[in-house]
mmCIF file of the N, C-alpha and C atoms, coordinates in Angstrom:
data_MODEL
# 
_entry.id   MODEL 
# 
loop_
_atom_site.group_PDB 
_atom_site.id 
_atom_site.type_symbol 
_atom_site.label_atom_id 
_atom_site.label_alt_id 
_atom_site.label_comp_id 
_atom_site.label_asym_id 
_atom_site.label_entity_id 
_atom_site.label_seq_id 
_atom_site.pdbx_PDB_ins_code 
_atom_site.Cartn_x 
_atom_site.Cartn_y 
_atom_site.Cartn_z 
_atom_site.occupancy 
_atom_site.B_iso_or_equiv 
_atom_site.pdbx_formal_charge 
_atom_site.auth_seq_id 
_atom_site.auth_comp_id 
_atom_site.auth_asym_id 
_atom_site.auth_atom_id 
_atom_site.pdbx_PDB_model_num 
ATOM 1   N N  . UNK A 1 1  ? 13.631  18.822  -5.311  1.00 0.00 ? 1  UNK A N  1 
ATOM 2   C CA . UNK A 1 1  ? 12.982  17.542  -5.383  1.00 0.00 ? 1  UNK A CA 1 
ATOM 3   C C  . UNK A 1 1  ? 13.385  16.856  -6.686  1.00 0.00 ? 1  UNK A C  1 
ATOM 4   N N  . UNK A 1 2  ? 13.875  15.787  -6.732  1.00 0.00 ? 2  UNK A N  1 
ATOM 5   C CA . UNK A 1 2  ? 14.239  15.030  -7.820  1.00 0.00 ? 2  UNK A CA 1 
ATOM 6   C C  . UNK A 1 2  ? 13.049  14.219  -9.184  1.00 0.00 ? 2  UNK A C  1 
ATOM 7   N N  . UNK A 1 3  ? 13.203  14.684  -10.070 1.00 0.00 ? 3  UNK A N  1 
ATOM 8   C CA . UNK A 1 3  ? 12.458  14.532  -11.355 1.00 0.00 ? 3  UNK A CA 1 
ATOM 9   C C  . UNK A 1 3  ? 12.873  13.504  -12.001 1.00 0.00 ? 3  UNK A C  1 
ATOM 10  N N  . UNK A 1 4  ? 11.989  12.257  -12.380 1.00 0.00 ? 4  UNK A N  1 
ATOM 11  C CA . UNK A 1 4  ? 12.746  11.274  -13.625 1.00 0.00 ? 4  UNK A CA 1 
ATOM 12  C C  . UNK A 1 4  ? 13.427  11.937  -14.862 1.00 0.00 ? 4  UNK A C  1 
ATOM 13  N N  . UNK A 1 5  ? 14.316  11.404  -14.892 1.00 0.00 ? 5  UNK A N  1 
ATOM 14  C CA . UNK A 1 5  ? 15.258  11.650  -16.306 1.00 0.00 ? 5  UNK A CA 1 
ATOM 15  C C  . UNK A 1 5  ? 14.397  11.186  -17.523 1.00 0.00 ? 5  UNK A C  1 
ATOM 16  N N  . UNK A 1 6  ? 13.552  9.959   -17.036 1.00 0.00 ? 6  UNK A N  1 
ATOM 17  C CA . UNK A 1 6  ? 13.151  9.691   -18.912 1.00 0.00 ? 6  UNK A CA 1 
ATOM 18  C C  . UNK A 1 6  ? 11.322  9.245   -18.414 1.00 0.00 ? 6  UNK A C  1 
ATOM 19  N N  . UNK A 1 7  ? 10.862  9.321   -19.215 1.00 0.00 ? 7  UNK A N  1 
ATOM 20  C CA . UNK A 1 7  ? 9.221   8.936   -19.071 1.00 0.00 ? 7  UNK A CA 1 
ATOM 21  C C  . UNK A 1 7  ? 8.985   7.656   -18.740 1.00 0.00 ? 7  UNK A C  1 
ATOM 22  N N  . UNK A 1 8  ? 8.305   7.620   -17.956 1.00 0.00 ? 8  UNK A N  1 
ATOM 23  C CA . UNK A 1 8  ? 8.204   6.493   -17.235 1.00 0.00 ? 8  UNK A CA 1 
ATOM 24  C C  . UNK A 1 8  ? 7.093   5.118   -18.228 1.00 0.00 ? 8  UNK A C  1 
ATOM 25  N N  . UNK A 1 9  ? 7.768   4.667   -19.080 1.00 0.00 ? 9  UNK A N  1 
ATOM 26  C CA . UNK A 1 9  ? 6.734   3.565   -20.159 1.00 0.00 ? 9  UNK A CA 1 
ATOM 27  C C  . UNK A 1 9  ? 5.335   3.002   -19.455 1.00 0.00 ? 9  UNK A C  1 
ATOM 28  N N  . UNK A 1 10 ? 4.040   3.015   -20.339 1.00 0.00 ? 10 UNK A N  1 
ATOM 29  C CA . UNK A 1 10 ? 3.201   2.559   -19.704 1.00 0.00 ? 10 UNK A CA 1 
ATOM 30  C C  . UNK A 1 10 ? 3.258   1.026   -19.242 1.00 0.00 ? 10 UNK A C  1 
ATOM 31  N N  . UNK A 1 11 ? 3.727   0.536   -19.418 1.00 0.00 ? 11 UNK A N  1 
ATOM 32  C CA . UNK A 1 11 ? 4.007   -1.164  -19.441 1.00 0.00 ? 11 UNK A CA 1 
ATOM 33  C C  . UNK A 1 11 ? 4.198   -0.846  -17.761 1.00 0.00 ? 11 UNK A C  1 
ATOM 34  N N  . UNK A 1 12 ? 5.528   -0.194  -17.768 1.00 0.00 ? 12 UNK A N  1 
ATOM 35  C CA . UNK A 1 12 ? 5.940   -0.348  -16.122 1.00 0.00 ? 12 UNK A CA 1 
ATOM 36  C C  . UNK A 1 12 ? 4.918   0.286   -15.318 1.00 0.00 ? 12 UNK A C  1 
ATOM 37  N N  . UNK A 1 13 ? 4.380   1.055   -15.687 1.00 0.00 ? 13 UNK A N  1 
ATOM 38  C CA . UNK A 1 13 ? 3.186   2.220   -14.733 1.00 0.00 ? 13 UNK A CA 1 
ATOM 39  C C  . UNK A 1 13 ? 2.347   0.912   -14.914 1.00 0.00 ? 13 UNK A C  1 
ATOM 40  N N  . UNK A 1 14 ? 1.904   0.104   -15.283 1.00 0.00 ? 14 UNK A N  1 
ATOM 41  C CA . UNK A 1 14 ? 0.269   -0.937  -15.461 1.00 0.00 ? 14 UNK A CA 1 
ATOM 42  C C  . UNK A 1 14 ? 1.238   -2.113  -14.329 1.00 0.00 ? 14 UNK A C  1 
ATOM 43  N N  . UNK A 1 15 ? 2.123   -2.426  -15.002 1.00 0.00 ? 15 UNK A N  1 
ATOM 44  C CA . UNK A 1 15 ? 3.332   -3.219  -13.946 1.00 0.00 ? 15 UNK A CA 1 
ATOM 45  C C  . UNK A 1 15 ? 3.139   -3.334  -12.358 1.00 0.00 ? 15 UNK A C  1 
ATOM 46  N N  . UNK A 1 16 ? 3.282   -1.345  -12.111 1.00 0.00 ? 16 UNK A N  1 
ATOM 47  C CA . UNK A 1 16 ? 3.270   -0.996  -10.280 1.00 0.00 ? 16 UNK A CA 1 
ATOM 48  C C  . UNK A 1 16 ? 1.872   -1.017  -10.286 1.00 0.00 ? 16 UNK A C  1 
ATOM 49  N N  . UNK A 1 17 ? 0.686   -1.046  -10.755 1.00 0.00 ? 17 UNK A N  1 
ATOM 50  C CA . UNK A 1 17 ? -0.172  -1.327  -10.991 1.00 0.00 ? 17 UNK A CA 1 
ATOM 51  C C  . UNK A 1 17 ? -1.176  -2.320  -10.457 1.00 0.00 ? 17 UNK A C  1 
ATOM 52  N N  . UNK A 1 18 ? -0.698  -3.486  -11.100 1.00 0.00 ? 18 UNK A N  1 
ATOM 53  C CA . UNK A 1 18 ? -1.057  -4.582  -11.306 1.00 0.00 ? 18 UNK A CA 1 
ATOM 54  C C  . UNK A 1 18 ? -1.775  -5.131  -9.937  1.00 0.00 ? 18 UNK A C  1 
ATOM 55  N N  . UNK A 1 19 ? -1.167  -4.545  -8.369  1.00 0.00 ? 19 UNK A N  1 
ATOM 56  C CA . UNK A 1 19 ? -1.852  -5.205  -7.076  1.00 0.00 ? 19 UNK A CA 1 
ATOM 57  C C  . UNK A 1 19 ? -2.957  -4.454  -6.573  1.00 0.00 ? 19 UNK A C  1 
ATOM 58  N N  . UNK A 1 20 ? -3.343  -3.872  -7.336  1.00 0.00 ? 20 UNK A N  1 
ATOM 59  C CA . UNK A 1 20 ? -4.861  -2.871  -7.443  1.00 0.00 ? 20 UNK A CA 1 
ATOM 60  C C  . UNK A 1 20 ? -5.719  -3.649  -7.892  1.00 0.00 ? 20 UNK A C  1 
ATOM 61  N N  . UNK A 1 21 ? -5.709  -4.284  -7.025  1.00 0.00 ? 21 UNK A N  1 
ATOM 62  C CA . UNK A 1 21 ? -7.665  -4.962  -7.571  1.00 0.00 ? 21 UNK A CA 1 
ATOM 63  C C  . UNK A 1 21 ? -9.107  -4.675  -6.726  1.00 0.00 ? 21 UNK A C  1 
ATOM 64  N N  . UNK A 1 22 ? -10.168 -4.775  -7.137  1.00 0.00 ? 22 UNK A N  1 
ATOM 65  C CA . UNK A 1 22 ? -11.020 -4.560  -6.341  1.00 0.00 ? 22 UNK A CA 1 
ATOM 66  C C  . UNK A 1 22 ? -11.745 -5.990  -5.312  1.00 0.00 ? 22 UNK A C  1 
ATOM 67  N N  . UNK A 1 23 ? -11.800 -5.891  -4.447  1.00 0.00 ? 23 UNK A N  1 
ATOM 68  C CA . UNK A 1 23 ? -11.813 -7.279  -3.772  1.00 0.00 ? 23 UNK A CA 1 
ATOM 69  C C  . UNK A 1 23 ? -13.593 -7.633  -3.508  1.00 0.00 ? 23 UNK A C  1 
ATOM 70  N N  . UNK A 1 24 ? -13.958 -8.677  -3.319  1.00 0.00 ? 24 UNK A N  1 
ATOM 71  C CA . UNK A 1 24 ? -15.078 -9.172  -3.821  1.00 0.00 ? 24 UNK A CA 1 
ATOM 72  C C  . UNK A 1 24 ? -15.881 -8.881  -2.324  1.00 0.00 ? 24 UNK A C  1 
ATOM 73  N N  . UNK A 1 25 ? -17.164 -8.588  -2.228  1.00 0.00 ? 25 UNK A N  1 
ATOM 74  C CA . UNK A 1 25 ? -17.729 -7.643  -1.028  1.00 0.00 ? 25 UNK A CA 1 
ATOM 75  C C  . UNK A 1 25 ? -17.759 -8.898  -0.407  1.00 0.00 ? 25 UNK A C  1 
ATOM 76  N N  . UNK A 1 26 ? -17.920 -8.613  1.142   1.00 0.00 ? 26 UNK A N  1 
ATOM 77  C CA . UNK A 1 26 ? -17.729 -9.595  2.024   1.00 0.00 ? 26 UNK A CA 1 
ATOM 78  C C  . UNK A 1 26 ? -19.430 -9.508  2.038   1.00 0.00 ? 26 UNK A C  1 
ATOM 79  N N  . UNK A 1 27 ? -19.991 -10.778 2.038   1.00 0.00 ? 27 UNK A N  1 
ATOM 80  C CA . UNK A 1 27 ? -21.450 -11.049 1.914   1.00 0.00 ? 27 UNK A CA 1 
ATOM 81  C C  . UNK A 1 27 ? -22.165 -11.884 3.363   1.00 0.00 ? 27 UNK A C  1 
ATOM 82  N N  . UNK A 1 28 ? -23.175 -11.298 4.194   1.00 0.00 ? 28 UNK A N  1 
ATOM 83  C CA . UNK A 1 28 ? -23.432 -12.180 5.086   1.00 0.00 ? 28 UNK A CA 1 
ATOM 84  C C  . UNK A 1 28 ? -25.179 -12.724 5.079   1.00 0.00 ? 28 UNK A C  1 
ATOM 85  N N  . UNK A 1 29 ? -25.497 -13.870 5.642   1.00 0.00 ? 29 UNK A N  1 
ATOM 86  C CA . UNK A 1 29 ? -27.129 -14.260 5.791   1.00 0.00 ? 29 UNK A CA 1 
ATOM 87  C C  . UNK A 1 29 ? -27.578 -13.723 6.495   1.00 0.00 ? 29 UNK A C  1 
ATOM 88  N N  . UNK A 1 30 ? -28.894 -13.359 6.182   1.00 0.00 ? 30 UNK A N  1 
ATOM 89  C CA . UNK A 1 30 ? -29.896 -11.933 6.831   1.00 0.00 ? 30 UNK A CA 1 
ATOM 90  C C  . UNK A 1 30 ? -30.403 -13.211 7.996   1.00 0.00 ? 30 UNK A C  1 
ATOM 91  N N  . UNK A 1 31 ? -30.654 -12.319 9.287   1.00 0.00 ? 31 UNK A N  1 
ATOM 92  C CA . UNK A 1 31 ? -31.014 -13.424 10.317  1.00 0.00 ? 31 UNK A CA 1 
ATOM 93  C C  . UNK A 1 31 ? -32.517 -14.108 10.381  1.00 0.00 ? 31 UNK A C  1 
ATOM 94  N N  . UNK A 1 32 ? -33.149 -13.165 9.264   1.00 0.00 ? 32 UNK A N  1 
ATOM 95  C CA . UNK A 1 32 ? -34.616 -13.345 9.244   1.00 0.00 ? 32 UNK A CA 1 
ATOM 96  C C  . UNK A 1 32 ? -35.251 -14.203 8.165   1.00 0.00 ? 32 UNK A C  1 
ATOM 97  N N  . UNK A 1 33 ? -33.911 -14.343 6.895   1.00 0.00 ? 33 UNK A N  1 
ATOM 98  C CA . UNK A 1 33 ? -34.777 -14.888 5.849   1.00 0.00 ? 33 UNK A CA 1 
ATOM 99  C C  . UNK A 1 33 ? -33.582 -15.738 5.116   1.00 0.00 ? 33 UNK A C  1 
ATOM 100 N N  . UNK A 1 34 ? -32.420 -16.045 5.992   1.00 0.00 ? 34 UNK A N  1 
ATOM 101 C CA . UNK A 1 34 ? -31.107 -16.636 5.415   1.00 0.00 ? 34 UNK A CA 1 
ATOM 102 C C  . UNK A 1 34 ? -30.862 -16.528 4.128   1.00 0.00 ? 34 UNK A C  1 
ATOM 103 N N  . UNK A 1 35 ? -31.238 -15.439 3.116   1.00 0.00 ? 35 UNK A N  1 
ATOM 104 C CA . UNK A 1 35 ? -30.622 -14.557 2.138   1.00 0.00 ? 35 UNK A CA 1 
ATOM 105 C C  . UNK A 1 35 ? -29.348 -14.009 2.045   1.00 0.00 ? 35 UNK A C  1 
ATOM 106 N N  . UNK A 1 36 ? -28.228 -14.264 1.060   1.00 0.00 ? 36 UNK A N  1 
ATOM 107 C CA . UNK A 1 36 ? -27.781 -13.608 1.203   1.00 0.00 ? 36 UNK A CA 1 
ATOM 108 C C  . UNK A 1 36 ? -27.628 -12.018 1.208   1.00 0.00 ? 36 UNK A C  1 
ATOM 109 N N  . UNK A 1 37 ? -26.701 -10.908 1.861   1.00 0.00 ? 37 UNK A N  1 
ATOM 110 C CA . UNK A 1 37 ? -27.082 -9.894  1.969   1.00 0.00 ? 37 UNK A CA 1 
ATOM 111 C C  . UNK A 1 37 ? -25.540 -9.396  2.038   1.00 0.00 ? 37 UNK A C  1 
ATOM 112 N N  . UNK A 1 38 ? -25.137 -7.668  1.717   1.00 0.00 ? 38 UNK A N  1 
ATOM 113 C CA . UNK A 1 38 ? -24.275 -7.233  1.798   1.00 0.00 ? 38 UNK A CA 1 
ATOM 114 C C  . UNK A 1 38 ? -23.862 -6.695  3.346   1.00 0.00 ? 38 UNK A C  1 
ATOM 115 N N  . UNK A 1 39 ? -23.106 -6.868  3.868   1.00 0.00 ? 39 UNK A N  1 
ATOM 116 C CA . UNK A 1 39 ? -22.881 -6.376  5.278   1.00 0.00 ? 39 UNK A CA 1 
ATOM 117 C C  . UNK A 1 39 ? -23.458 -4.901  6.038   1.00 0.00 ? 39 UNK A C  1 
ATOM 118 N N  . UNK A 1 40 ? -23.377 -4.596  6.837   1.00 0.00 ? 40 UNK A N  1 
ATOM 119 C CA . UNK A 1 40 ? -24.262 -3.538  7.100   1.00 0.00 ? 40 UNK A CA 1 
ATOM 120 C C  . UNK A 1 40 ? -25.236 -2.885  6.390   1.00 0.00 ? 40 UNK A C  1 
ATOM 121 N N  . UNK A 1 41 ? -25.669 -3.426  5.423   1.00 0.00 ? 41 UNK A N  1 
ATOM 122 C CA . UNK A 1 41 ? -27.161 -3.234  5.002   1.00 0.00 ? 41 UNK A CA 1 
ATOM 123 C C  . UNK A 1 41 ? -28.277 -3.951  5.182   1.00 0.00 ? 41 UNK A C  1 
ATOM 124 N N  . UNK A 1 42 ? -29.446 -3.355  5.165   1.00 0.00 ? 42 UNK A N  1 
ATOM 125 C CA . UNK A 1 42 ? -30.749 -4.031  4.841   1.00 0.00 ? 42 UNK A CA 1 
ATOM 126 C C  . UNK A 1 42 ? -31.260 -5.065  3.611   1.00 0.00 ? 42 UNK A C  1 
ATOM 127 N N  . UNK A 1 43 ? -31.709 -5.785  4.144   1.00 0.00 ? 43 UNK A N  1 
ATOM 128 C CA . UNK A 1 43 ? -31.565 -6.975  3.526   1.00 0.00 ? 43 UNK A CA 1 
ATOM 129 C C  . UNK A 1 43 ? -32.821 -6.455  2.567   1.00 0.00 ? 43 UNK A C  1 
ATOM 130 N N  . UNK A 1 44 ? -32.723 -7.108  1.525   1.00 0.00 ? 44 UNK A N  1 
ATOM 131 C CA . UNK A 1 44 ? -33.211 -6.838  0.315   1.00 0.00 ? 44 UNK A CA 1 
ATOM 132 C C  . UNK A 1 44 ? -34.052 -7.619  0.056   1.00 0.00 ? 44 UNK A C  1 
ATOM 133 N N  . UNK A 1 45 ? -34.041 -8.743  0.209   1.00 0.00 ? 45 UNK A N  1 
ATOM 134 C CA . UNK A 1 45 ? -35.080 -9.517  0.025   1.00 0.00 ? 45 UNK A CA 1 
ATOM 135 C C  . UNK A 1 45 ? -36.522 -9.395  1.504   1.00 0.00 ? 45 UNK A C  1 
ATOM 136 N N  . UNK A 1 46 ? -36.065 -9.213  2.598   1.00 0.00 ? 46 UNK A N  1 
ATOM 137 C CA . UNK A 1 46 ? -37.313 -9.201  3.730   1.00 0.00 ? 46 UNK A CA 1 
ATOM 138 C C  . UNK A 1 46 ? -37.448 -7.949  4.310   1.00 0.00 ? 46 UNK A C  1 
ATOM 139 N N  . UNK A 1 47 ? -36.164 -6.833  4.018   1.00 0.00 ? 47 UNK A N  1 
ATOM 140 C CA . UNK A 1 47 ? -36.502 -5.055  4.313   1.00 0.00 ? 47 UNK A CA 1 
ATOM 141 C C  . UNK A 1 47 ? -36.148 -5.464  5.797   1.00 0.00 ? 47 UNK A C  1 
ATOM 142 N N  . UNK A 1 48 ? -35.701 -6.222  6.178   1.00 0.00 ? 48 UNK A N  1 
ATOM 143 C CA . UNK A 1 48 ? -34.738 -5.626  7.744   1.00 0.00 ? 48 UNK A CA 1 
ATOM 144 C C  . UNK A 1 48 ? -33.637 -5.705  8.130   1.00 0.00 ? 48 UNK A C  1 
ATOM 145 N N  . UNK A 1 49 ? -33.638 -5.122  8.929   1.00 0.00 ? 49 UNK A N  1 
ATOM 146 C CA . UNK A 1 49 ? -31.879 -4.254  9.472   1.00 0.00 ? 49 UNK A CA 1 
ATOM 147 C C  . UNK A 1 49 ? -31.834 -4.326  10.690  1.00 0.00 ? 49 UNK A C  1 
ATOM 148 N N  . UNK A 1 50 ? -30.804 -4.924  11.625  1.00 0.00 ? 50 UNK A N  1 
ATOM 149 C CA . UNK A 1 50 ? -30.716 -4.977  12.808  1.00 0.00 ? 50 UNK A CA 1 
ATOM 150 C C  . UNK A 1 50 ? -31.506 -5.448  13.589  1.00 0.00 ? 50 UNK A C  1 
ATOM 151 N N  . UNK A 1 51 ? -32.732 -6.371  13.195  1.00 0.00 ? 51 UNK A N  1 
ATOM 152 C CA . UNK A 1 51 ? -33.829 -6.472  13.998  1.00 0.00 ? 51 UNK A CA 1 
ATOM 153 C C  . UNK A 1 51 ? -34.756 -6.000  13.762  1.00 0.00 ? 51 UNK A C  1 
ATOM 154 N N  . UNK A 1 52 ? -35.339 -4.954  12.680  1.00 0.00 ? 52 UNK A N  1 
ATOM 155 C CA . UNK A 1 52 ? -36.016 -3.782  12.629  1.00 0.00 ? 52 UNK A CA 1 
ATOM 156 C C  . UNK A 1 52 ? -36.246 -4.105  11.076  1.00 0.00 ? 52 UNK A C  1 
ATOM 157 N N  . UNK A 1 53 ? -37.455 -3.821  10.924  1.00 0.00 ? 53 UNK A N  1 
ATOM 158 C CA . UNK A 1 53 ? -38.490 -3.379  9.324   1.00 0.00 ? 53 UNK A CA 1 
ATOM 159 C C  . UNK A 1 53 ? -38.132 -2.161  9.190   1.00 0.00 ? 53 UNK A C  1 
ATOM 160 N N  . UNK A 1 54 ? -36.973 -1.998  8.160   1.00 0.00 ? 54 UNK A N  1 
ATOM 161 C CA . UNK A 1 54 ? -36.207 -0.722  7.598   1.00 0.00 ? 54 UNK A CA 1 
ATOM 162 C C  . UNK A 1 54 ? -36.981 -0.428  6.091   1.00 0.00 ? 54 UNK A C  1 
ATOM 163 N N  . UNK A 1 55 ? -37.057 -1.139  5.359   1.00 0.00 ? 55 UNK A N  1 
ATOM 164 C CA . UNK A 1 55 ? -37.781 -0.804  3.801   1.00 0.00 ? 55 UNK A CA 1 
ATOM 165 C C  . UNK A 1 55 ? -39.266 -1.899  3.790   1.00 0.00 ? 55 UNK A C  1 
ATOM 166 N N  . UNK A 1 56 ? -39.981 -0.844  3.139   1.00 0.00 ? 56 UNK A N  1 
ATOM 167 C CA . UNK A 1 56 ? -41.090 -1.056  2.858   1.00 0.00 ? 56 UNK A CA 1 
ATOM 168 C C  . UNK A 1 56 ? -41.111 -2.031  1.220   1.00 0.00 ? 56 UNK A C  1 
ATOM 169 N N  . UNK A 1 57 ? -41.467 -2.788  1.467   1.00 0.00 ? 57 UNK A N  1 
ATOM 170 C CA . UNK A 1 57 ? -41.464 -4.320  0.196   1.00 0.00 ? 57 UNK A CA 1 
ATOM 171 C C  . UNK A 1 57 ? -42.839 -3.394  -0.748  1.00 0.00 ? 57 UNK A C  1 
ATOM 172 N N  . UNK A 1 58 ? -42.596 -3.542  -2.007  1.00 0.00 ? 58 UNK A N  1 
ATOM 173 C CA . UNK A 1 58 ? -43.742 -3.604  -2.506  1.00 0.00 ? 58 UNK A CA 1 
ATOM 174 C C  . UNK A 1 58 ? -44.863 -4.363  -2.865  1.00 0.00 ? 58 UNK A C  1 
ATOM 175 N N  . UNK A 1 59 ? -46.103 -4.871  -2.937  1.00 0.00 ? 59 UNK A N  1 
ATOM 176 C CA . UNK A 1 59 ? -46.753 -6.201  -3.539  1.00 0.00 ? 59 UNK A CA 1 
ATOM 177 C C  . UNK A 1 59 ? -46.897 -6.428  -4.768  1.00 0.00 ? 59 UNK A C  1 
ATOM 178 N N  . UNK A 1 60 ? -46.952 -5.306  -5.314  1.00 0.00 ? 60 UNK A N  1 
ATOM 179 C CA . UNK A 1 60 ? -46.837 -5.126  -6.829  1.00 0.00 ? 60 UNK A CA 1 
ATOM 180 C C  . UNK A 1 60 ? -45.623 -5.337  -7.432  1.00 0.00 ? 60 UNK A C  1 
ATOM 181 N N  . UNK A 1 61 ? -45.541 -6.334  -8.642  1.00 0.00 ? 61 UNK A N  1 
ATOM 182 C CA . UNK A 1 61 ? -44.887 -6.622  -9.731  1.00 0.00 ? 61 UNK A CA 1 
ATOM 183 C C  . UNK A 1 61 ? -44.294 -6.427  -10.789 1.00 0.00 ? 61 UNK A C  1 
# 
């Protein structure tokens, strides 16, 4: 298997690099409280999921 001859400089390693980004979460409105919300999760602001009372809200502050 073939080995580089010389060390590979960090410049060029950050270089091949560089199209590594992290991409921004795809965000959708909860159907119950038009919040935004992260995709297949429970919505955070009204605690439902799919139709369904998944988390219990607290009243306390």
């Amino acid at each position: 298997m073939p080995n580089p001859k010389r060390k590979l400089s960090k410049m060029s390693a950050r270089h091949r690099r560089s199209h590594f980004k992290s991409a921004i979460p795809g965000l959708s409105t909860c159907p119950k409280c038009s919040h935004p919300k992260l995709m297949h999760r429970a919505c955070a602001n009204c605690g439902y999921y799919a139709g369904r009372y998944v988390i219990e809200k607290s009243e306390t502050v």
